[in-house]
C-alpha positions in Angstrom: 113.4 78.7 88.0 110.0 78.3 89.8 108.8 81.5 88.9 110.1 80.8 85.0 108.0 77.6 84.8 105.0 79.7 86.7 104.9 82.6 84.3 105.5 80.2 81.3 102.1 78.4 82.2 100.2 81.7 82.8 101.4 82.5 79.2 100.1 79.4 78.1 96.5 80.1 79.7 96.3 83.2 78.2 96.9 81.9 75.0 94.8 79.4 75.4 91.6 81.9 76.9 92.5 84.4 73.9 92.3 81.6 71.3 88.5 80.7 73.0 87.5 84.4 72.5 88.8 84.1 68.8 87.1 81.2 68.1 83.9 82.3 69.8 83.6 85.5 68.3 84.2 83.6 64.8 81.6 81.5 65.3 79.4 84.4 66.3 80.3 86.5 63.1 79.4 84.0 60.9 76.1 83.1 63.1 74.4 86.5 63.0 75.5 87.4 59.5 73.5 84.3 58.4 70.3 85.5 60.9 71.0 89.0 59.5 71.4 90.3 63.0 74.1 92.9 61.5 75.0 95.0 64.9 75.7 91.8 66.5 77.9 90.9 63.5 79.4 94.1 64.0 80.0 93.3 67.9 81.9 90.5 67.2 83.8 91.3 64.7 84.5 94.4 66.7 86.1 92.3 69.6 88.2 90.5 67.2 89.4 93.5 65.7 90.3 94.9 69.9 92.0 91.4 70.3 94.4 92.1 66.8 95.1 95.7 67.7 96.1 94.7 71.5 98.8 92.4 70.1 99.9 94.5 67.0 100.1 96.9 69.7 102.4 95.1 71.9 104.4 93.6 68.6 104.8 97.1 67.2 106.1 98.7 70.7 107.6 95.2 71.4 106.3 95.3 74.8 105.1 92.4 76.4 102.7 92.8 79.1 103.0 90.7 82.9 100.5 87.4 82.4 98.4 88.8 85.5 97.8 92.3 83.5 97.2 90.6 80.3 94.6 88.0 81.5 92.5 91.2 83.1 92.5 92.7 79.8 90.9 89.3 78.6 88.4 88.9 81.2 87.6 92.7 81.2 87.0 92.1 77.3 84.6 88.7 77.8 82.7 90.8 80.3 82.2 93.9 78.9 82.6 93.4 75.2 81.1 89.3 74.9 78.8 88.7 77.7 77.2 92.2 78.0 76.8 93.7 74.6 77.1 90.9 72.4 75.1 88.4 74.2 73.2 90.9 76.4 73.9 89.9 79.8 73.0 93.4 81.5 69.6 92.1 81.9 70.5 88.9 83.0 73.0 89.0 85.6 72.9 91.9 88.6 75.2 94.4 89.4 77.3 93.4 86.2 77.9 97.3 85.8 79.7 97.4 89.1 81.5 93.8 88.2 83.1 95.6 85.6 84.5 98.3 87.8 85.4 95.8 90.5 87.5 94.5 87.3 88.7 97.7 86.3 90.5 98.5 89.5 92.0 95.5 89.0 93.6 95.7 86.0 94.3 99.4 86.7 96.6 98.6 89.6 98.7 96.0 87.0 98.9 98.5 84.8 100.4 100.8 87.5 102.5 98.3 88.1 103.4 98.1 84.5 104.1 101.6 84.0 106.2 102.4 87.7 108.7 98.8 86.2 109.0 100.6 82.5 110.1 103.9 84.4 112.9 102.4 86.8 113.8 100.3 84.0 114.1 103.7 81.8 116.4 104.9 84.5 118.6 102.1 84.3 117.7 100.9 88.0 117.3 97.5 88.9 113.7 97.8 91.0 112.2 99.8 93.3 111.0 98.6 97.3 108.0 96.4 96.6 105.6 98.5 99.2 106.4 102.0 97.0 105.3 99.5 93.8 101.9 98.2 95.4 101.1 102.1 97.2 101.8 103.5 93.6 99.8 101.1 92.2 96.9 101.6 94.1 96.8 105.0 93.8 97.5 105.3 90.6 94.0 102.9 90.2 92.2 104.8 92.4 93.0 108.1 90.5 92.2 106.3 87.1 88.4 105.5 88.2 88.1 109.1 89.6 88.9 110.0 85.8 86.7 107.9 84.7 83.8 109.0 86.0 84.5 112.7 85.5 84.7 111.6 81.8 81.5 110.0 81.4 80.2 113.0 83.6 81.7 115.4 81.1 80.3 113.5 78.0 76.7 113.2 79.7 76.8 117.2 80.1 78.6 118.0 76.5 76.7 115.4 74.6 73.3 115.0 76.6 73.7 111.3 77.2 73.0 108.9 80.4 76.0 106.7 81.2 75.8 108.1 84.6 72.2 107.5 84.9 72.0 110.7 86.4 72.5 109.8 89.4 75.7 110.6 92.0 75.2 107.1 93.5 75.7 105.4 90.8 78.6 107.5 90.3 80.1 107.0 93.4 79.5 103.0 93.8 81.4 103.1 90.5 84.6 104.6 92.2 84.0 102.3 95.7 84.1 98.9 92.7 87.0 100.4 91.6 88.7 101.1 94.3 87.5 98.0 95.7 89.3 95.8 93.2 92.9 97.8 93.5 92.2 97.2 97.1 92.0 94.0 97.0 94.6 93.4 94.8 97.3 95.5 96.3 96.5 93.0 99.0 96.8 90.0 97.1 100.1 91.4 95.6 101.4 92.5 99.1 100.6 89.0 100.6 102.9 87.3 98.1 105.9 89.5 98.0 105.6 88.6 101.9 105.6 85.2 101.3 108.4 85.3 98.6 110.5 87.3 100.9 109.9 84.4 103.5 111.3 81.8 100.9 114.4 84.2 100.3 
């Protein structure tokens, strides 16, 4: 019953923080069209258009995604869509690069844990031990930023571009964030199966 009332309100602040961005990014469209700052337009509307397609998304697969994973999504979106392109934080607050992989790993794991509950579910089992969950997890987020950076690496070399900065520190800071932030939250998610375990 506890946990009902608990993910109910986490729904509720997720509504509540996607509504902001809505309204925000609004506010924004309307703003820069009028100052004829059109790629900023464009940004916005851009953001609004990510924030439709996620929930058409989940509405046509009707799949609804765990409050935690859902409010990483949001957060990854305010940082990297809002407060670094559209209002051009780069410049203004440090290390926001690696912030966003920190983040990454983050939602990465959740979404490990998303996809390991949709397959035992497909098999008709009831769960799985909550340490092979969390190990999965963190694996699976670990692997993910590996990819990541061997796809930027690729489209540098194919397409003679610089998100790499050409540089294998940068490239390799990227992966410690990410892995970093599934750390972390393996953690995090380890600690409270403990403590909910404990209760039972």
């Amino acid at each position: 019953m506890r946990e009902m009332r608990d993910t109910s309100r986490n729904h509720k602040f997720n509504n509540i923080f996607e509504l902001v961005l809505f309204v925000i990014c609004g506010v924004s469209v309307i703003y820069f069209a009028m100052t004829g700052a059109y790629d900023k337009t464009f940004q916005a509307g851009l953001i609004i258009f990510v924030l439709l397609f996620l929930r058409g998304v989940m509405k046509w697969t009707k799949t609804e995604l765990p409050p935690a994973l859902y409010l990483s999504v949001l957060i990854f979106i305010t940082i990297t869509m809002m407060l670094a392109n559209l209002f051009g934080m780069y410049g203004v607050i440090p290390y926001l690069d690696k912030i966003e992989h920190l983040l990454s790993g983050v939602i990465l794991f959740f979404v490990g844990q998303f996809i390991v509950n949709k397959m035992v579910k497909h098999k008709g089992m009831d769960s799985l031990p909550s340490n092979i969950m969390i190990w999965f997890s963190l694996f699976f987020a670990i692997a993910m930023a590996g990819m990541w950076e061997i796809y930027e690496f690729s489209v540098d070399h194919l397409f003679s571009l610089n998100s790499q900065n050409g540089s294998l520190t940068d490239t390799m800071w990227d992966i410690i964030c990410g892995t970093v932030g599934a750390g972390a939250t393996s953690l995090y998610v380890m600690t409270k199966h403990v403590k909910t375990d404990k209760m039972d």
